[in-house]
C-alpha positions as CSV (number, residue, x, y, z in Angstrom):
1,X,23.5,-156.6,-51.7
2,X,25.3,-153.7,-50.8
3,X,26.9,-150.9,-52.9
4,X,30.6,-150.7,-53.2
5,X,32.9,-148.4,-54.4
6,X,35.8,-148.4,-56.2
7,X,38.6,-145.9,-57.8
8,X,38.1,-145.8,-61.0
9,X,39.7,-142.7,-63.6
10,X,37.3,-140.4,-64.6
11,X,38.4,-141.3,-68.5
12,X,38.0,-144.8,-68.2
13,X,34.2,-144.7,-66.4
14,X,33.6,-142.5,-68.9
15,X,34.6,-144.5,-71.7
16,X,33.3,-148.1,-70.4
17,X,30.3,-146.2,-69.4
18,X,29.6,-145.0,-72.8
19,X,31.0,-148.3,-74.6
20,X,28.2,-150.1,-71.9
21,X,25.0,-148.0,-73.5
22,X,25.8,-148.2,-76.8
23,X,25.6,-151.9,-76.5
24,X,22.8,-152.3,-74.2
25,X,24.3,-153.7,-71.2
26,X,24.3,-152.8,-67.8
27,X,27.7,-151.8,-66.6
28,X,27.9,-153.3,-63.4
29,X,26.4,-156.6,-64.7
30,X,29.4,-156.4,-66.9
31,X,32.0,-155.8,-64.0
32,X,30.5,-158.4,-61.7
33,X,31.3,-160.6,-64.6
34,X,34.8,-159.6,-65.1
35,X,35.2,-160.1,-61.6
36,X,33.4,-164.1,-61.7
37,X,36.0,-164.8,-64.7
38,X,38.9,-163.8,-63.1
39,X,38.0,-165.6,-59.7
40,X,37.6,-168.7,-61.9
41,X,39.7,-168.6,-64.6
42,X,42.6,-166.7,-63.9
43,X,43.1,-167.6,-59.9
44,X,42.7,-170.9,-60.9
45,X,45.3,-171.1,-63.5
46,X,47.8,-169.3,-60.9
47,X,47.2,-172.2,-58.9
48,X,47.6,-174.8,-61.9
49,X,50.9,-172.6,-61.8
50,X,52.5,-172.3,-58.3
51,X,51.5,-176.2,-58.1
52,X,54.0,-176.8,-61.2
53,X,56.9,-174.5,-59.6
54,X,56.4,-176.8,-56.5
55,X,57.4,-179.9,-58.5
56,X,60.1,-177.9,-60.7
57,X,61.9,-176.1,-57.4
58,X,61.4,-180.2,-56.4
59,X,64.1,-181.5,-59.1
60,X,67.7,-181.6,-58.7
61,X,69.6,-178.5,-60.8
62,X,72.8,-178.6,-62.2
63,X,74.5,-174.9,-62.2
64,X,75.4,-173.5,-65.5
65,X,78.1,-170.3,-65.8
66,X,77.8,-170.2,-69.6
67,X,74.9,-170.8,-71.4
68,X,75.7,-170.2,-74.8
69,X,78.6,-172.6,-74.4
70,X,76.4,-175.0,-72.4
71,X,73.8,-175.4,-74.9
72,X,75.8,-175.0,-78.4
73,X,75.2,-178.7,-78.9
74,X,71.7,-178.3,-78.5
75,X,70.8,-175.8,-81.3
């Protein structure tokens, strides 16, 4: 495993840094699981995502100059 380096604010190391050691845990431990979560959870869901605006931009559309009047039925 090699070392990698990253631009990170003097403040917030500092803070995270601090934050880390008052709870015990080791602050790279703790970024390489931010990292895992967002590969998994969030990348995923974007996918979940652009897979649903594939089938919406899919449907037929029917152009609308006046929402308010368009939709007064509807409230």
């Amino acid at each position: 495993m090699g070392v990698k380096s990253f631009s990170i604010t003097d403040s917030v190391y500092e803070k995270y840094s601090t934050e880390c050691k008052r709870l015990g845990l080791n602050m790279s431990k703790q970024i390489e699981n931010f990292m895992k979560f967002q590969l998994e959870e969030e990348f995923a869901l974007r996918e979940e995502y652009i897979e649903k605006l594939a089938k919406i931009r899919k449907e037929r559309f029917s152009p609308v100059a006046d929402f308010e009047k368009h939709f007064e039925d509807s409230v």
